[in-house]
Structure formats: structure tokens, C-alpha cells
KELO-655740 format. One record per residue (C-alpha): residue in one letter; x, y, z. Coordinates in nm, 4 decimals. Layout:
<rs>
(r 'a' (X Y Z));
...
</rs>
This chain:
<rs>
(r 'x' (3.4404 -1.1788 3.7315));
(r 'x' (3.4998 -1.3886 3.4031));
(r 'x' (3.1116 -1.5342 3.4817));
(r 'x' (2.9900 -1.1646 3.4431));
(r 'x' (3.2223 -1.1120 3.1178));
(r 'x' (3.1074 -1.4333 2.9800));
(r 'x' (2.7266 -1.3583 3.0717));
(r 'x' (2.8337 -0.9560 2.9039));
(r 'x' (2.9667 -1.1361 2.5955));
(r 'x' (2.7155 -1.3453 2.5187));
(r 'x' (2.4377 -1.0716 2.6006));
(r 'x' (2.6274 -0.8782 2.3288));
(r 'x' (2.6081 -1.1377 2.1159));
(r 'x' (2.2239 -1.2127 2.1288));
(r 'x' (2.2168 -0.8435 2.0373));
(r 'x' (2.4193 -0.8320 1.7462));
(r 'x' (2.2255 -1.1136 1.6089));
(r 'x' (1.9214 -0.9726 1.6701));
(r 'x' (2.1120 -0.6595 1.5150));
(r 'x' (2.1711 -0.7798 1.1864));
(r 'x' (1.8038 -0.9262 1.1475));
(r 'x' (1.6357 -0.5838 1.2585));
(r 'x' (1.8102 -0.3161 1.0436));
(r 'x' (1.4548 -0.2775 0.9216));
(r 'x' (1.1778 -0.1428 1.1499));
(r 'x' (0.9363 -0.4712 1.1624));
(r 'x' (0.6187 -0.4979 1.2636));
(r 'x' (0.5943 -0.8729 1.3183));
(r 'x' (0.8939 -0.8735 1.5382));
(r 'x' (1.0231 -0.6272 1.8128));
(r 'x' (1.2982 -0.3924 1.6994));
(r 'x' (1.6081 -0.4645 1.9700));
(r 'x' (1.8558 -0.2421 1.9886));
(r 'x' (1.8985 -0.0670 1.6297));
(r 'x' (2.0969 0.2685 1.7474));
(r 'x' (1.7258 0.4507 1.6961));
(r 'x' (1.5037 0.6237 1.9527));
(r 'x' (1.5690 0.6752 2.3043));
(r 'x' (1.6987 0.3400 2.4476));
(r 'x' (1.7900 0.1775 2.8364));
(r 'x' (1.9444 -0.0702 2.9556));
(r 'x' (1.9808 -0.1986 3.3049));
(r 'x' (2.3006 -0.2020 3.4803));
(r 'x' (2.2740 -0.5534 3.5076));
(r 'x' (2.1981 -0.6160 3.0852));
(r 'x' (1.8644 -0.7964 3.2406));
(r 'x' (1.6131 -0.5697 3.0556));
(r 'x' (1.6480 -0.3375 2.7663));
(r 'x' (1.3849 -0.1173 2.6226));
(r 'x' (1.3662 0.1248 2.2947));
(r 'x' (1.0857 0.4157 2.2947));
(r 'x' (1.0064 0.5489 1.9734));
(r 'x' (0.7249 0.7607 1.8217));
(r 'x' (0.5809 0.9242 1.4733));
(r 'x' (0.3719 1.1354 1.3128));
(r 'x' (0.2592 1.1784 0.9739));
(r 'x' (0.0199 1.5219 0.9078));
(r 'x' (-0.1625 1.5371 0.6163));
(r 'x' (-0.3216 1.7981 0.4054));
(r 'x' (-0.5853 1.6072 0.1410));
(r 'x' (-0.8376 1.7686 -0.1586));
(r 'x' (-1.0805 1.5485 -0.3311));
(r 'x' (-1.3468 1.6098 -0.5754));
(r 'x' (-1.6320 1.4076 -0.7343));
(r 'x' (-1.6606 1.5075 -1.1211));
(r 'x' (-2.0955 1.5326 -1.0708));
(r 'x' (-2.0583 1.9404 -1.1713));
(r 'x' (-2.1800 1.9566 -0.7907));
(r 'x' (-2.0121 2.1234 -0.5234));
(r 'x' (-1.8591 1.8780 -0.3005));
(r 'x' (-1.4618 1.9802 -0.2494));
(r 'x' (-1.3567 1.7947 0.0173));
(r 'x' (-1.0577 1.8874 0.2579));
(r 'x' (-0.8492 1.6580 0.5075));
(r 'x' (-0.6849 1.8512 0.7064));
(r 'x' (-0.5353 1.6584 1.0524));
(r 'x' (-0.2967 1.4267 1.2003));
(r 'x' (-0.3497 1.0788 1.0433));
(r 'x' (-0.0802 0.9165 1.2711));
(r 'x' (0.0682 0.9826 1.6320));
(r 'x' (0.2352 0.6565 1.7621));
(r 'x' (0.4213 0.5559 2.0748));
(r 'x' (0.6361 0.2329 2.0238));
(r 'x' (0.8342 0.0376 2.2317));
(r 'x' (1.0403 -0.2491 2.1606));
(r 'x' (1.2856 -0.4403 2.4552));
(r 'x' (1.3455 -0.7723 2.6264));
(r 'x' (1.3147 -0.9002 2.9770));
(r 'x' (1.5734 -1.1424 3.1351));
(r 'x' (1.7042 -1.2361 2.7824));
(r 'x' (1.7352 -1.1160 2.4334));
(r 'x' (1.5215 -1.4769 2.3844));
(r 'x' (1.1936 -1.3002 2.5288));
(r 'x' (1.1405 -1.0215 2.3640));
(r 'x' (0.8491 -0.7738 2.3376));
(r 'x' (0.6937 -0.4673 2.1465));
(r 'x' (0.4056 -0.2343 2.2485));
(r 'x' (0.2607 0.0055 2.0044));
(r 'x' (0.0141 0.2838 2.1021));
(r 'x' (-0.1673 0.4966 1.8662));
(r 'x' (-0.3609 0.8333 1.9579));
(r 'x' (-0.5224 0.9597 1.6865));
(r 'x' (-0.9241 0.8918 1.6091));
(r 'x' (-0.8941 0.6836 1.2692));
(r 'x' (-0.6200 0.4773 1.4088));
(r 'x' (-0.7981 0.3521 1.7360));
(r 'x' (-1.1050 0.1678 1.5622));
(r 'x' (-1.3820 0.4017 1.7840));
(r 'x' (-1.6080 0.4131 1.4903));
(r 'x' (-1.6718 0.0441 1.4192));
(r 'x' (-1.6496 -0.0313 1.7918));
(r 'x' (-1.7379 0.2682 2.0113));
(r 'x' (-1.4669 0.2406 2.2270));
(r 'x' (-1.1108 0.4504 2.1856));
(r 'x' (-0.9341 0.1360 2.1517));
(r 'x' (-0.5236 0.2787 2.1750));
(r 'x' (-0.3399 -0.0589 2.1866));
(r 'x' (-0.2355 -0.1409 1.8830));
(r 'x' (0.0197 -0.4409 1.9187));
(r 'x' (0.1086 -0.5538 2.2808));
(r 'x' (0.2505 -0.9110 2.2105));
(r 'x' (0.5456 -1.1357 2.3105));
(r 'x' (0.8100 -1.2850 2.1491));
(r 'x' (1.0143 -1.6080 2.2367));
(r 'x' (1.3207 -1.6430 2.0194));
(r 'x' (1.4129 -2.0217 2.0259));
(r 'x' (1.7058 -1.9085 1.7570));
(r 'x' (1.7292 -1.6090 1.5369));
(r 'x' (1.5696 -1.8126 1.2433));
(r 'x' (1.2476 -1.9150 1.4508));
(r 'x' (1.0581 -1.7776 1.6880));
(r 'x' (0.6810 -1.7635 1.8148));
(r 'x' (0.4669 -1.4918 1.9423));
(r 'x' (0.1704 -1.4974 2.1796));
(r 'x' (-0.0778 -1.1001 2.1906));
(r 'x' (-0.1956 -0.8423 1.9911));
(r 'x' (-0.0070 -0.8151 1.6362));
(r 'x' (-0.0309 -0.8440 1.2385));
(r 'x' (-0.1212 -1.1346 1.0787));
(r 'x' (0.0972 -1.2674 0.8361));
(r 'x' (-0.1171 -1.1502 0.5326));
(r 'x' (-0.0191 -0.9551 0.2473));
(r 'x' (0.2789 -0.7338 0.1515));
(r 'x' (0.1445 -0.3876 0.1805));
(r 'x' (-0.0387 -0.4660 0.5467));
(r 'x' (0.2589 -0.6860 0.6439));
(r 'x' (0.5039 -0.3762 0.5983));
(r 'x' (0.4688 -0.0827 0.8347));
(r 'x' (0.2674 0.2410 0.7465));
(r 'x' (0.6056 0.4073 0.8346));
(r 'x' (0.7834 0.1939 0.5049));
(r 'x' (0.5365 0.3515 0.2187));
(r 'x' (0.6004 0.5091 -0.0507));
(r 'x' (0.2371 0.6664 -0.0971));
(r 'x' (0.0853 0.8853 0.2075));
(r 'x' (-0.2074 0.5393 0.1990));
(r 'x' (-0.1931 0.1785 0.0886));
(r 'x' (-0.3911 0.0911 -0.1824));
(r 'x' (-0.8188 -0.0103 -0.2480));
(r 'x' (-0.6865 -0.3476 -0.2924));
(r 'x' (-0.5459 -0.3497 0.0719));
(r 'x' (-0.8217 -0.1432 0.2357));
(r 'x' (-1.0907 -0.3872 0.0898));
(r 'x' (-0.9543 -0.7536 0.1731));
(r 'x' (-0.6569 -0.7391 0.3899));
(r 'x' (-0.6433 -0.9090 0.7205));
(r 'x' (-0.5324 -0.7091 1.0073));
(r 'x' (-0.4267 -0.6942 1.3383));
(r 'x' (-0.5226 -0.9554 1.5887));
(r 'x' (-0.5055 -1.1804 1.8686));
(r 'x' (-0.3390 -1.4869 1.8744));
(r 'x' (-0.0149 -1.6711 1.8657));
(r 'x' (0.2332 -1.6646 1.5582));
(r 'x' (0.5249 -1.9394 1.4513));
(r 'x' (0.7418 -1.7533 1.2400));
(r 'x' (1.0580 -1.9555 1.0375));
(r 'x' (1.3464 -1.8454 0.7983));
(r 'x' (1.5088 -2.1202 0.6353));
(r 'x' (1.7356 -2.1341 0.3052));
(r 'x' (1.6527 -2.4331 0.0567));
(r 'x' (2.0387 -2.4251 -0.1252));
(r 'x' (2.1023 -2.0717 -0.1494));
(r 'x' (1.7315 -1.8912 -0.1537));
(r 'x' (1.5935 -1.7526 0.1885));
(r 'x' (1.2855 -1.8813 0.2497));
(r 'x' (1.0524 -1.6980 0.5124));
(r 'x' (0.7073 -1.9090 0.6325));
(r 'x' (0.4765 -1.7869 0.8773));
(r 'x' (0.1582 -1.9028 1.0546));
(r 'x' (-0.1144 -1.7491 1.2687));
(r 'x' (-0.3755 -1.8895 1.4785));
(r 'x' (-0.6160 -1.5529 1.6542));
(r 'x' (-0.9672 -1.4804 1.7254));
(r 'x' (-1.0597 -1.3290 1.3856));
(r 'x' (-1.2015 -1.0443 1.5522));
(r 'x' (-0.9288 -0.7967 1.5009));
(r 'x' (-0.8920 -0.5417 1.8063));
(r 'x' (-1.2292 -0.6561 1.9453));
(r 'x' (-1.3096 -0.4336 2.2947));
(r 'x' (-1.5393 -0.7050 2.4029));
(r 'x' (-1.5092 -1.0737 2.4305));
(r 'x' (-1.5040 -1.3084 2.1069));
(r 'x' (-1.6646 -1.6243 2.0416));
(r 'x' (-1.4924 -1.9533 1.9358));
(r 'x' (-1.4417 -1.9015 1.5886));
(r 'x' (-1.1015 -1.8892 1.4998));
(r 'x' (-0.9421 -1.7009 1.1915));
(r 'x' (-0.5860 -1.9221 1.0327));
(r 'x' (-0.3746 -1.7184 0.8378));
(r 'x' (-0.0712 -1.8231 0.6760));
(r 'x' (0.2406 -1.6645 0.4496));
(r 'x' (0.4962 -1.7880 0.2933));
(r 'x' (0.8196 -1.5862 0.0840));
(r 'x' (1.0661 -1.6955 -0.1284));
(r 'x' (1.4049 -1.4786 -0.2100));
(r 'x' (1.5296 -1.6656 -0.5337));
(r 'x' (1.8679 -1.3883 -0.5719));
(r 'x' (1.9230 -1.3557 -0.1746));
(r 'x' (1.8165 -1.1402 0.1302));
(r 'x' (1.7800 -0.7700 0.0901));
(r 'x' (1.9845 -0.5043 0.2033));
(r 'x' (1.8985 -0.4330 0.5774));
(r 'x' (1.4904 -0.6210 0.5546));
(r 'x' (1.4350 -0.3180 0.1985));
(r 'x' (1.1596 -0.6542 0.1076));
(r 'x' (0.9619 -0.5123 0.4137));
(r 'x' (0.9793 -0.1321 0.2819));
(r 'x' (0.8792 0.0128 -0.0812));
(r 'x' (1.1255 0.1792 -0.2848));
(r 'x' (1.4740 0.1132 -0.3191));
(r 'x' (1.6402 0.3755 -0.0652));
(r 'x' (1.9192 0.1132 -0.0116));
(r 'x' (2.0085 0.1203 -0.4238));
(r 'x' (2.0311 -0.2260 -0.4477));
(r 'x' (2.3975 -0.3749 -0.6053));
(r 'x' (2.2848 -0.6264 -0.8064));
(r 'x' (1.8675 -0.7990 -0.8581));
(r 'x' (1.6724 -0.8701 -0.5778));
(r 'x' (1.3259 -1.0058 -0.5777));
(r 'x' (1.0732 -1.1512 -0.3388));
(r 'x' (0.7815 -1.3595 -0.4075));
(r 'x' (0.5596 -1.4260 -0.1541));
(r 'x' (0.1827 -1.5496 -0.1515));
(r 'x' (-0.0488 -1.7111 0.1655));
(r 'x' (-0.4519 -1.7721 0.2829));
(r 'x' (-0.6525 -1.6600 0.5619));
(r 'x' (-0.9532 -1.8497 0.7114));
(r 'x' (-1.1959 -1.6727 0.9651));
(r 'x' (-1.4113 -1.8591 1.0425));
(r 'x' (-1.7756 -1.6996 1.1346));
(r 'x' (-1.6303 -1.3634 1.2226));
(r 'x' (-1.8419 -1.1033 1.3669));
(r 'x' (-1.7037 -0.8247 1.1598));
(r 'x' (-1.7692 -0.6916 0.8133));
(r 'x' (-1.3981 -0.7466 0.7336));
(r 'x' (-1.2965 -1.0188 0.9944));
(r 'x' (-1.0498 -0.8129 1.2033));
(r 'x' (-1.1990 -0.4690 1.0649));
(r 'x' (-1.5135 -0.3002 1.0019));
(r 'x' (-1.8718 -0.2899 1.1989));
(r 'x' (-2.0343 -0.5440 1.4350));
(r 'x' (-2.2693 -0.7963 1.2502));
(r 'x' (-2.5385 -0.9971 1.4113));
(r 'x' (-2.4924 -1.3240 1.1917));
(r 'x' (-2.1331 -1.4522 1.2232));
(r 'x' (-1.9828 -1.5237 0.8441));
(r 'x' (-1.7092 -1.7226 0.6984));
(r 'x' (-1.4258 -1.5031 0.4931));
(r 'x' (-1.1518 -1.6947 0.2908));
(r 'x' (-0.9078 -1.3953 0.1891));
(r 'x' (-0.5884 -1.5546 -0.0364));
(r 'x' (-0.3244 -1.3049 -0.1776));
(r 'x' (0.0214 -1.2960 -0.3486));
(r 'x' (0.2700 -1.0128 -0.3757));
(r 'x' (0.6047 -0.9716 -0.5287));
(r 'x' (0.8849 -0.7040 -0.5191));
(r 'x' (1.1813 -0.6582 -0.7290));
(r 'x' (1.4261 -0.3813 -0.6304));
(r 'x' (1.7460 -0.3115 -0.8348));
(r 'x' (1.9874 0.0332 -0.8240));
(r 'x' (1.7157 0.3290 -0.7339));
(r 'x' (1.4286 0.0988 -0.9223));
(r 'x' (1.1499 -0.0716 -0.7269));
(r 'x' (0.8537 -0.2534 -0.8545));
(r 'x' (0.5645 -0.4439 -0.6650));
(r 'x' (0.2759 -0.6032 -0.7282));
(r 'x' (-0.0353 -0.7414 -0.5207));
(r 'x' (-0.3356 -0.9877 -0.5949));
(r 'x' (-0.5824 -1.0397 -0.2802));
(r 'x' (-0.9779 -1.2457 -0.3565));
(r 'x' (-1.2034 -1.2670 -0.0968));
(r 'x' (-1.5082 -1.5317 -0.0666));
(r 'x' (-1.7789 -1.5644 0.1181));
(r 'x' (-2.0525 -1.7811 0.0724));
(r 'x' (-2.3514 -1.4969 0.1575));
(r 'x' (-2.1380 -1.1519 0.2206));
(r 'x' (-2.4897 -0.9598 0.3470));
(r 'x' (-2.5571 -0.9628 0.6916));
(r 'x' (-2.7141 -0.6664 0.9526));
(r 'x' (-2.5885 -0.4394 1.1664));
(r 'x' (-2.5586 -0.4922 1.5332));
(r 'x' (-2.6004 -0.1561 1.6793));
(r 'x' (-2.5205 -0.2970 2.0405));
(r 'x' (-2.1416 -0.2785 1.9721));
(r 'x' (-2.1359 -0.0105 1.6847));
(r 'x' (-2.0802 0.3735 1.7949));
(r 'x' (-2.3163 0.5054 1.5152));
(r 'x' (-2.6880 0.3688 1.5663));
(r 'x' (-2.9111 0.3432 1.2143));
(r 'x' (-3.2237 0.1860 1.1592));
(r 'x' (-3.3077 -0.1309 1.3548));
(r 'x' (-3.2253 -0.3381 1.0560));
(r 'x' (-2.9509 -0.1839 0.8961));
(r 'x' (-2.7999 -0.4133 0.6067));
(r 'x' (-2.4560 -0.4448 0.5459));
(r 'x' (-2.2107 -0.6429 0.3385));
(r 'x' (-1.8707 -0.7729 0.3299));
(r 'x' (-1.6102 -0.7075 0.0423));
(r 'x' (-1.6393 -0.9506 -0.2044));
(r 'x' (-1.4030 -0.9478 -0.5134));
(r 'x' (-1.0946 -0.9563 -0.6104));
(r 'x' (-0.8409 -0.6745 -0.6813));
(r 'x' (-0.4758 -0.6005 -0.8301));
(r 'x' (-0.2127 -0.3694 -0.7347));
(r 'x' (0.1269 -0.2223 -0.8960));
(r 'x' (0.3525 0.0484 -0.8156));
(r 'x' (0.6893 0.1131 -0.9304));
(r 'x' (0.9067 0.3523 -0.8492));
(r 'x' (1.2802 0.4788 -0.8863));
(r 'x' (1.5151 0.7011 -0.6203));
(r 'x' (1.6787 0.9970 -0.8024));
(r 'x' (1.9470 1.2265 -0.6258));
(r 'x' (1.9520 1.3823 -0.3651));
(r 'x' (1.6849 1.1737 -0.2319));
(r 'x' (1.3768 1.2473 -0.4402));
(r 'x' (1.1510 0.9513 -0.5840));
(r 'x' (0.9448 0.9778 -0.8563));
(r 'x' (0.6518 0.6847 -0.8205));
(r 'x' (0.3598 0.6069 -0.9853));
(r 'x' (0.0401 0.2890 -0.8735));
(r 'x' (-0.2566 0.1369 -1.0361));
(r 'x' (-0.5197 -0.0088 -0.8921));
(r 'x' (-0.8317 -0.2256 -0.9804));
(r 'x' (-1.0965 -0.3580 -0.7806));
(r 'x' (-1.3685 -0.5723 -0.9131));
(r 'x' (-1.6296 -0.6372 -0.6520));
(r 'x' (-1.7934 -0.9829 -0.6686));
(r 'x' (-2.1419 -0.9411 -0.8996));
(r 'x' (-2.3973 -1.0086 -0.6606));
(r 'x' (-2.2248 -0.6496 -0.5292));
(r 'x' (-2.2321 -0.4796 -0.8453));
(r 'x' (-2.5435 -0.3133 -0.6820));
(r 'x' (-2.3720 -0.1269 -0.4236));
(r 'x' (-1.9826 -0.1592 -0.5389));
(r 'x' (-1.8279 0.0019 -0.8705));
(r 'x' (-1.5910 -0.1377 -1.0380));
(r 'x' (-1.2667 0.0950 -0.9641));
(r 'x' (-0.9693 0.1958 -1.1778));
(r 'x' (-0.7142 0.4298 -0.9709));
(r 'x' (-0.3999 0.6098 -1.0922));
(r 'x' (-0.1515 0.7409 -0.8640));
(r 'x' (0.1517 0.9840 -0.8998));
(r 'x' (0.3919 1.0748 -0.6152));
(r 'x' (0.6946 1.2615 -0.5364));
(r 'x' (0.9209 1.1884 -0.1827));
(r 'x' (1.1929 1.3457 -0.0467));
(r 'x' (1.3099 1.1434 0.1576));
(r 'x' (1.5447 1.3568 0.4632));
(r 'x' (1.6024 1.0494 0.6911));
(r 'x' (1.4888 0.7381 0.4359));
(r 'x' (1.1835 0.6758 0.5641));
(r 'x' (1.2238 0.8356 0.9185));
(r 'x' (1.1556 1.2040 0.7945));
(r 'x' (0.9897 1.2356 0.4283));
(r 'x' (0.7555 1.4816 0.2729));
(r 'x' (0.5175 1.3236 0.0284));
(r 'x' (0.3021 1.4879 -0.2323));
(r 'x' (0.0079 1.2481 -0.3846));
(r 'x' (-0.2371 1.2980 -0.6799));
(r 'x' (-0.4769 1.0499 -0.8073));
(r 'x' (-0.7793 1.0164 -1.0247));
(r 'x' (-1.0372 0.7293 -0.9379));
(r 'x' (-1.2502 0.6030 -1.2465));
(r 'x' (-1.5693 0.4057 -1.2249));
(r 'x' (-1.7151 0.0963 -1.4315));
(r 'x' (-1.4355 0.1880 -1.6840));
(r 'x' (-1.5139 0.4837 -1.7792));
(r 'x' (-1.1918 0.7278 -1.7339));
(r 'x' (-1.3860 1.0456 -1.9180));
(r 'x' (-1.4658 1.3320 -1.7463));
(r 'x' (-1.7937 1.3471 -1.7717));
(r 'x' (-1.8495 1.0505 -1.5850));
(r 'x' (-2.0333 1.1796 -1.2770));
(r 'x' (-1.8885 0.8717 -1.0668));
(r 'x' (-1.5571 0.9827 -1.1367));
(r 'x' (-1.3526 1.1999 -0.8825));
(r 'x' (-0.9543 1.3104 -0.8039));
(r 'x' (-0.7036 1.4636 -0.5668));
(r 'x' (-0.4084 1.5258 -0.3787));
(r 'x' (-0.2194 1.4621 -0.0886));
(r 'x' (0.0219 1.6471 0.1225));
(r 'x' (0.2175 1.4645 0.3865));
(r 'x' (0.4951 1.4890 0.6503));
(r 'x' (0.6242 1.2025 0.8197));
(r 'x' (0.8648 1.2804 1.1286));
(r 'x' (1.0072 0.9816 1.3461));
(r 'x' (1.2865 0.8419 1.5710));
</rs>
């Protein structure tokens, strides 16, 4: 009897360390036992799980300003997720399974095949400060990938993000949280394929991605560095400053883990740093990503891509640089005014076939649940090569709507 209280006991424990470390839904480490979603346990404490899902539907209007007429709508469901998020045997191996079902988020276009697994990976947890993970997860690149689609503050991340971040993969992570004095520091490591969510097989290049974070006036309230906005209101300053460098090497993919099929393998080196300050309803980020690569054309390989073109269709991979910054503040009642610019400067021997782009967002939330149950309304206005007049046929704008609804 006092075996099975001592084995209950320190069960408990594991969980309440894990607890305090999860508050905020991760996606670089599974969620144990946060009070959220419909959760089991075995009689015998020997496996727990935690099944969650969400949706966010969207309503979307853009228009190009080229006096032609070319209103588009977006009208669908942009995510449907299953997660789940338990341990087997102990709280030490841990796991987390996420499943999407909607066409944009299963990569069928780039690789013809519904592809629904979006993390399926497996977590050893030598303390709650370290642990490693072997599968199918994010990278440790930057801020606005790193932080789940469920934690923005805009109904999409920015053109900085979609154009040079580093995505899912497979591989195995080390992941470490140290303090140097009083400052958490968070460093993280990744060796994977480089070929994202690949269907098929890869070959033997390998991608290395690595992150590191620094938390010079102490930890956030409940993880708020891996969420925009400051829903928790923040007592007194707290920033984050965090920066890191991915290597694929001779990827088969226009964007390493994303993007279509090529037939001559190429080398991307993608480096980025972030910051985010947060302090009493006020929230401000920032985001700097450059990617290199020595030749970024390449062609088509219309064996693995579900669209066929011509037998030598050219293609290219993003090469620039690009700078993000949102800020934001949380007003009663749970609104949140926000506002983002972004610029993307593609790399000049692009200049051909990529504009320049200057963006301007403004959003309103209300956020029901924090981040659980929101309604989002979006409107931007996208200039070209500089020039924000109206006249410039380049030019376009629109809105979002957007409902997000989770457990």
C-alpha cells in the first residue's frame, strides 16, 4: 500500500512539474495534463492522454488596384485539427500527435498526396529543464513558426514567415532551459531530413537548425513568449530575445521543408532573430529572417508534384531577406486593437520575378476564451517596389474575417 502511494505521489508530482512548464499550449513539447480538452487516465496512472481539436473559418476579400475585375473571395475552413498530447509508462516519455483535415494544411499540392500527420513525435524528459525528441515536429526556427497558429494575433503570419521559415520535419531535437544568474536561457537544436513532410523517401542530405532565447527580466506569465499579445497583462517588463540558423543541405524542395519537388537538390542557409516585449495589455515583436543560396533556380520535378506543367518548368527558391513588427495592446473587456508591417526584399537576381513588398496590417480580437475562442477581423493593403499610391496597378488590399473555436 505505501509503494502504490509513493508511486501515486510521485506520478503527481511529474505532473505538476510538467504543469507549471505547459500552462501554454506548445508545439515543440506535448501538452500533459493542463485541465483542457477531454483527458484519461488509466486506473493504474501508467498512461495518460489529452484529445483536443480546433477550427478557425474564415471569410477573406482581396483586390488588385489594375482597374480590372479580379475581387477575390475566401470563403472555407482554413483549419480543422485533432491533437493529442499523453505519456506512456511515465510522465518521462511523453508524446503528441497532431492531425490536420483541411486541403491547405495537408501539403497535397506540392506533393500530391493528402498528407494528414502533422507532428507524430516522442519526447524523453531526462528532467523538466532538458529533454530530446525523436518524429515529426517544428524545427526550432523563428518566433512566429515556433509559436502555434492557435497563439496569433492576426488570422495569418506574416510574408516574412511564409517566404523563409523552416518548418515541420523529421528528425530528433535536444531542447535545454538553463538560467545564467537570474535570466532564463532557452537553447535548442535539430538534426531532420530537410525535406519537411516528405510522402516519399529522402536522400542523405541533412537540414541543422538551431535556436537560442534569452529572458533578460525573467520567464513569462504561463509560456505568453510563445503567444502574441499580452492576454496575461503582464505586472512588470518582460522581454525575450531570441535569434538561431538553419542549414539544409541539398534539399529537394523549393523551401527545404515546404514548397514543390525540384530535380537538382540545393543548399538553403535561412538565419533569423526575433524579439518580444510584453508589459500591462502592450505587446510588441519583431522578426528578421535572410535566406542564401548559392543558385536559387532549379526545375520542376513533375514526378512528385500534383500539378503537371511543361516538361521543363523553372522554378526558384526565396531569396532575400525580410522584416517584421507588430504591436499590439489588450483593452477591456477583451478587445485588442493591433496593427503589423512587413517588408520583403527579394535577393536581385529575383527582382525579375519577385517585387519588393511593403504590407500594412490592422486588426481587431475579441478574445472570449484568450486564445481558445476569438473572432478576428483583418484589413491590409500590400504595396509594390515602394510605391503606396493607388494607381499603382501592382498594388492590391483586403480583409479578413475569422473565428477560432477550440478545447
Amino acid at each position: 500500500m505505501k509503494i502504490k502511494i509513493g508511486l501515486l505521489l510521485m506520478t503527481a508530482g511529474c505532473l505538476l512539474l510538467t504543469l507549471q512548464s505547459q500552462a501554454q499550449e506548445r508545439d515543440d513539447r506535448a501538452t500533459i495534463l493542463n485541465f483542457k480538452g477531454i483527458q484519461y487516465m488509466s486506473n493504474d496512472s501508467l498512461f495518460y492522454t489529452n484529445f483536443r481539436f480546433r477550427m478557425q473559418n474564415r471569410l477573406g476579400f482581396s483586390n488588385v488596384l489594375d482597374n480590372e475585375d479580379n475581387d477575390k473571395f475566401d470563403a472555407r475552413i482554413r483549419r480543422l485539427r485533432l491533437r493529442m498530447d499523453g505519456y506512456i509508462y511515465t510522465p518521462k516519455i511523453s508524446y503528441s500527435i497532431q492531425l490536420a483535415f483541411t486541403r491547405g494544411d495537408q501539403d497535397f499540392d506540392d506533393s500530391g498526396v493528402p498528407n494528414i500527420v502533422r507532428d507524430a513525435v516522442v519526447f524523453y524528459n531526462f528532467t523538466d529543464d532538458f529533454y530530446i525528441s525523436f518524429g515529426q515536429n517544428k524545427l526550432p526556427g523563428n518566433r512566429q513558426r515556433v509559436n502555434s497558429s492557435s497563439q496569433m494575433q492576426f488570422a495569418d503570419r506574416s510574408l516574412v514567415n511564409s517566404n523563409f521559415t523552416v518548418d515541420r520535419d523529421f528528425g530528433m531535437s535536444f531542447n535545454l532551459s538553463k538560467k545564467i544568474g537570474e535570466m532564463p536561457v532557452n537553447a535548442k537544436a535539430a538534426i531532420s531530413t530537410g525535406e519537411g513532410r516528405a510522402a516519399l523517401g529522402t536522400d542523405n542530405g541533412l537540414a541543422y537548425t538551431g535556436r537560442v532565447e534569452f529572458l533578460p527580466f525573467g520567464d513569462f506569465t504561463n509560456d505568453g513568449d510563445y503567444s502574441e499579445g499580452d492576454i496575461e497583462r503582464e505586472e512588470t517588463p518582460k522581454l525575450s530575445i531570441g535569434g538561431g540558423y538553419s542549414y539544409n543541405d541539398r534539399t529537394t524542395r523549393e523551401g527545404g521543408q515546404l514548397g514543390r519537388y525540384v530535380k537538382n537538390p540545393f543548399t538553403l542557409k535561412t538565419s533569423f532573430a526575433d524579439a518580444i516585449f510584453k508589459y500591462q495589455g502592450f505587446a510588441y515583436q519583431a522578426e528578421y529572417m535572410r535566406r542564401d543560396v548559392d543558385n536559387p533556380f532549379n526545375i520542376v520535378d513533375d514526378q512528385f508534384n500534383q500539378v503537371d506543367g511543361p516538361e521543363e518548368e523553372q522554378t526558384y527558391a526565396n531569396k532575400g531577406w525580410g522584416v517584421n513588427q507588430q504591436a499590439s495592446y489588450l483593452i477591456n473587456k477583451g478587445y485588442e486593437v493591433a496593427t503589423r508591417y512587413t517588408y520583403l526584399k527579394p535577393h536581385q537576381q529575383l527582382r525579375n520575378y519577385e517585387d519588393q513588398l511593403d504590407v500594412i496590417e490592422l486588426g481587431l480580437t475579441k478574445y472570449v476564451k484568450a486564445h481558445r475562442l476569438k473572432f478576428q477581423i483583418n484589413a491590409n493593403y500590400t504595396v509594390a517596389n515602394g510605391d503606396f499610391g493607388n494607381n499603382n496597378s501592382k498594388n492590391a488590399w483586403g480583409g479578413i474575417f475569422q473565428i477560432e473555436l477550440g478545447i
